[in-house]
C-alpha positions as CSV (number, residue, x, y, z in Angstrom):
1,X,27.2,-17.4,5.1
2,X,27.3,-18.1,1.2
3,X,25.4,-16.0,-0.9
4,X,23.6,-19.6,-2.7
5,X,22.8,-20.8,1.1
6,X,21.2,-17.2,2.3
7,X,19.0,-17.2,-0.3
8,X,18.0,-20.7,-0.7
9,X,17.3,-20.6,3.3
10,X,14.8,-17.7,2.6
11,X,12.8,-20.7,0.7
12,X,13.3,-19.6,-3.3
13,X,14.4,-23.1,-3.8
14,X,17.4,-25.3,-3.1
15,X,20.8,-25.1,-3.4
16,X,20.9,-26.5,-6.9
17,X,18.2,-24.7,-7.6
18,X,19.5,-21.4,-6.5
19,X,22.7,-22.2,-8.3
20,X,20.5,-22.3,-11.7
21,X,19.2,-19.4,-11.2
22,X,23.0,-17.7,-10.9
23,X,24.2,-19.4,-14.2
24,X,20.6,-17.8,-15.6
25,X,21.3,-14.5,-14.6
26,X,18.1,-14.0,-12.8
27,X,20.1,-12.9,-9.3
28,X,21.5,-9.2,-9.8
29,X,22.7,-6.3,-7.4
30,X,20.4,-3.6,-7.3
31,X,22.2,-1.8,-10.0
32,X,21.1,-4.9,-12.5
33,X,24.9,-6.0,-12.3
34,X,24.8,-10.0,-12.6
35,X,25.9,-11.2,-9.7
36,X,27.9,-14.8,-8.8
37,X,27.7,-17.8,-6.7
38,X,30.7,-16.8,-4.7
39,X,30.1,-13.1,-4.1
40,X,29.9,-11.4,-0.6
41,X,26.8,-11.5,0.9
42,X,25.0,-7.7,1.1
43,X,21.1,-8.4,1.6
44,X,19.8,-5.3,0.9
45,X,21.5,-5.4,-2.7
46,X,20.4,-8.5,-3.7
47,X,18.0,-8.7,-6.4
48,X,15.9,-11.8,-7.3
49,X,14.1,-11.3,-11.1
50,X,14.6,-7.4,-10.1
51,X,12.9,-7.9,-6.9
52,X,14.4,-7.0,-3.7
53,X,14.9,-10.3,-1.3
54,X,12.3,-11.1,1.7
55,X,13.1,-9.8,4.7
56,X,16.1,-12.0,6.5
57,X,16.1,-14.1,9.2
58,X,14.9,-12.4,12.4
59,X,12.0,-11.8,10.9
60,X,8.4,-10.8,12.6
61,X,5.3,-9.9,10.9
62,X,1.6,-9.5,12.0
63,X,-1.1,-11.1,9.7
64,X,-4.7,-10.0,9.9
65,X,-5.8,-13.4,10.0
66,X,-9.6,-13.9,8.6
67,X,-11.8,-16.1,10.2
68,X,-11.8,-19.7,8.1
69,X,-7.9,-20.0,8.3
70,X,-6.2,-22.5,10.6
71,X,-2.7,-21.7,12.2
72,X,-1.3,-24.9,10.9
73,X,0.9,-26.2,8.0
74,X,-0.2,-29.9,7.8
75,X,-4.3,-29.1,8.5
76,X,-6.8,-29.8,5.6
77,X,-8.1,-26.8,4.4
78,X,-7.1,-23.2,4.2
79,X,-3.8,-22.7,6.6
80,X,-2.7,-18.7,7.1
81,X,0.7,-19.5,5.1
82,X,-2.0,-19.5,2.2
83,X,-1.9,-15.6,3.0
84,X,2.0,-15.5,2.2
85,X,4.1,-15.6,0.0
86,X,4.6,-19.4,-0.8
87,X,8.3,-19.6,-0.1
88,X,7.9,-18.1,3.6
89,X,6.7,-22.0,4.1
90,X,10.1,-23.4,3.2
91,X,12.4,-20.6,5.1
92,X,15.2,-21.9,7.0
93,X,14.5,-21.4,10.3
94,X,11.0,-22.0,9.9
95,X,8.2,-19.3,9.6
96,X,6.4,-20.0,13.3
97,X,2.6,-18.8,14.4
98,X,3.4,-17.1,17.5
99,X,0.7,-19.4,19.3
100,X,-2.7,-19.4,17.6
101,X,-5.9,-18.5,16.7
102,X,-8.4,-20.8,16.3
103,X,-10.1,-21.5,12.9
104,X,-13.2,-19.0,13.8
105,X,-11.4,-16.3,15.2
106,X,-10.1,-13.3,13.4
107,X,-7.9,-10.8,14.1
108,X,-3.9,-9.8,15.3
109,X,-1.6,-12.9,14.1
110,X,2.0,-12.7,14.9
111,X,4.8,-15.0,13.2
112,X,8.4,-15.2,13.5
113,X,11.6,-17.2,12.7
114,X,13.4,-16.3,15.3
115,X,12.8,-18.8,18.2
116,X,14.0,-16.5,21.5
117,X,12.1,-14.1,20.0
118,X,8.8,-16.5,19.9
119,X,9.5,-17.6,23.6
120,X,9.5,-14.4,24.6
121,X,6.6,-13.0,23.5
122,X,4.7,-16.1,24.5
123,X,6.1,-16.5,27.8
124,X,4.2,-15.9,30.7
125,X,6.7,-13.8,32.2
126,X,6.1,-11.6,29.4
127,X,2.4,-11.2,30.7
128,X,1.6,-9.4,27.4
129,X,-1.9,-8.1,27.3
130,X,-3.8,-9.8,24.8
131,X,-7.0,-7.9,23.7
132,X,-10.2,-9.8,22.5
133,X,-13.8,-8.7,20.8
134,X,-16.3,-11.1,21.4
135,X,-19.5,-10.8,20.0
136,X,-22.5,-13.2,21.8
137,X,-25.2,-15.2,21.5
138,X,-26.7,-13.6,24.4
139,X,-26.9,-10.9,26.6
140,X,-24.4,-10.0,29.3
141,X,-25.5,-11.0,33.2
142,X,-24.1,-8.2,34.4
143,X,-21.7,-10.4,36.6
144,X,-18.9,-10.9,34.1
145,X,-16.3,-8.2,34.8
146,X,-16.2,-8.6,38.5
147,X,-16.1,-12.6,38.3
148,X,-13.5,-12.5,35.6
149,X,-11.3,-9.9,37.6
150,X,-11.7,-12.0,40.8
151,X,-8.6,-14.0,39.6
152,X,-10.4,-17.4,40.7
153,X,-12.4,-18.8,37.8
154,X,-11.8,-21.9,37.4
155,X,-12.2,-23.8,33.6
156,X,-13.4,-27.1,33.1
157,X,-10.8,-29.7,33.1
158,X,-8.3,-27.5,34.7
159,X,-6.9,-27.0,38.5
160,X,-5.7,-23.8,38.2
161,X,-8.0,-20.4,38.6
162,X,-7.1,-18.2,35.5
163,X,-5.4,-14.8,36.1
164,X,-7.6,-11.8,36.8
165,X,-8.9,-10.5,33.3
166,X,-10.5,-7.3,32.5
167,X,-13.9,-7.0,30.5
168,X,-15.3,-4.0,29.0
169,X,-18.9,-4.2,27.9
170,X,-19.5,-3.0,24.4
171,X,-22.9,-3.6,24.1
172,X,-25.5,-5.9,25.6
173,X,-23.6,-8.7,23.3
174,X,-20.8,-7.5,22.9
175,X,-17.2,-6.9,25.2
176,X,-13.7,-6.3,25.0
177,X,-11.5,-8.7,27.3
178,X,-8.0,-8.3,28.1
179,X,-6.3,-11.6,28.9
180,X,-2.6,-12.1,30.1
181,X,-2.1,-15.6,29.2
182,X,-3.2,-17.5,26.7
183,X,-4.9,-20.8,27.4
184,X,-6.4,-23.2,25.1
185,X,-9.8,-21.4,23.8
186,X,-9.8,-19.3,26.8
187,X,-12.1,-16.7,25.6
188,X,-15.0,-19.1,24.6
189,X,-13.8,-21.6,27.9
190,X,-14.3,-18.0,30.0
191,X,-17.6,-16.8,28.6
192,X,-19.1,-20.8,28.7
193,X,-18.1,-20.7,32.0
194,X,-21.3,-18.0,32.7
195,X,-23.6,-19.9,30.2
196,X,-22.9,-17.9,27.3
197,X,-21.9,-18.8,24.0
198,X,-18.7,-16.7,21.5
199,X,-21.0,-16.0,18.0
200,X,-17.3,-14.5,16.8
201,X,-14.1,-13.5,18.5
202,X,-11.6,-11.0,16.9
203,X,-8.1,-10.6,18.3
204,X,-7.4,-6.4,18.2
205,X,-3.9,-6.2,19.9
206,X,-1.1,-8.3,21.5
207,X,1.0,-6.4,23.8
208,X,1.5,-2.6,22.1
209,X,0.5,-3.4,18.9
210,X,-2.5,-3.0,16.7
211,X,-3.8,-4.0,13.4
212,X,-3.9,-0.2,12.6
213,X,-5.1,-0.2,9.0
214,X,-4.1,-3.6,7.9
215,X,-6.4,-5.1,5.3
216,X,-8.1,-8.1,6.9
217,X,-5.8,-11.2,4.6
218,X,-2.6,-8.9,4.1
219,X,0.5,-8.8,6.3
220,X,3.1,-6.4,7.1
221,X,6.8,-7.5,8.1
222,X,7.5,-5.4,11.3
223,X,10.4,-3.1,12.1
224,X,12.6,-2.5,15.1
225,X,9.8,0.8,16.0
226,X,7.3,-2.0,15.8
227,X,8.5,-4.6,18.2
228,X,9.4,-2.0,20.8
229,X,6.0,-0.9,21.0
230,X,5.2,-5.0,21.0
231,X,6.8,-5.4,24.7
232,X,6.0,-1.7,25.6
233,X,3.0,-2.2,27.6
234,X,4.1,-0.7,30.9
């Protein structure tokens, strides 16, 4: 691939736009040498305004999503590409939620361009262990675990039981549930089911990984080490 398309698919503009910034000498090698339109393409030595590139295509990275954001490019309001860096919007493949969180949860985002790798993770051959907080408006039954292990509960609307789930209770109001699929509000559908109400729900870890010390807003572009431990859940 040309060195103009590489870089204007990681979203810092067009082509002709891209092509300015060569006659402007803004794009270097990492030594500050200027570099040309037609030079081979070596990622890692590319310089943008003395600025390393983003990562390239292939690229996964976990947001700690706040509560407030939608996982959404077209939604009113404040959308979690809000938390990048405003070119990730226009890469080429597109920058993908790896399914969602809902507007009032928090927590473990992932996001990818690379669209095996997205299938993957969400498929539900994968069966990747997705771990919840929930924190509610009332107290625990005392009926949860066992009803939501039972592999039988049945959601509103729906006509198929949900896989068997695993609660730990926290506190009177509070548990941690492992699900391994993802269905549409499951969490709050589940608890609803028992007459109870999700005050807040914070996503902790998908498959092997964790927020770790991620500052809730920031994101970290993850490494090979990273999405071994992803699918490591065995």
């Amino acid at each position: 691939m040309k060195l103009v398309k590489h870089i204007a698919n990681l979203g810092y503009g067009s082509r002709k736009e891209v092509q300015r910034m060569f006659r402007e000498g803004r794009i270097t090698n990492a030594a500050g040498a200027v570099l040309y339109a037609d030079d081979p393409l070596d990622h890692g030595d590319v310089r943008v305004d003395g600025q390393p590139l983003d990562p390239p295509p292939g690229l996964l990275l976990m947001l700690h999503k706040p509560t407030g954001y939608t996982c959404s490019t077209r939604d009113a309001g404040r959308l979690v590409y809000d938390l990048l860096p405003p070119r990730f919007r226009l890469r080429d493949p597109v920058l993908s939620t790896v399914g969602r969180l809902d507007r009032d949860t928090s927590g473990l985002l992932l996001l990818t361009d690379d669209g095996q790798l997205l299938h993957r993770i969400i498929s539900p051959k994968a069966k990747l262990p997705k771990v919840y907080v929930a924190t509610l408006a009332q107290d625990l039954r005392g009926d949860e675990a066992a009803l939501f292990a039972a592999g039988t509960l049945l959601l509103e609307g729906e006509t198929m039981p949900l896989l068997p789930a695993q609660l730990e209770v926290l506190a009177p109001r509070r548990a941690r549930l492992t699900l391994h699929e993802g269905r549409y509000h499951q969490v709050r559908r589940m608890f609803a089911a028992t007459g109870n109400h999700v005050d807040a729900l914070h996503r902790e870890r998908v498959g092997g990984l964790t927020l770790d010390d991620l500052p809730e807003g920031q994101w970290r572009a993850l490494d090979e080490g990273a999405r071994a431990r992803l699918f490591a859940v065995g």
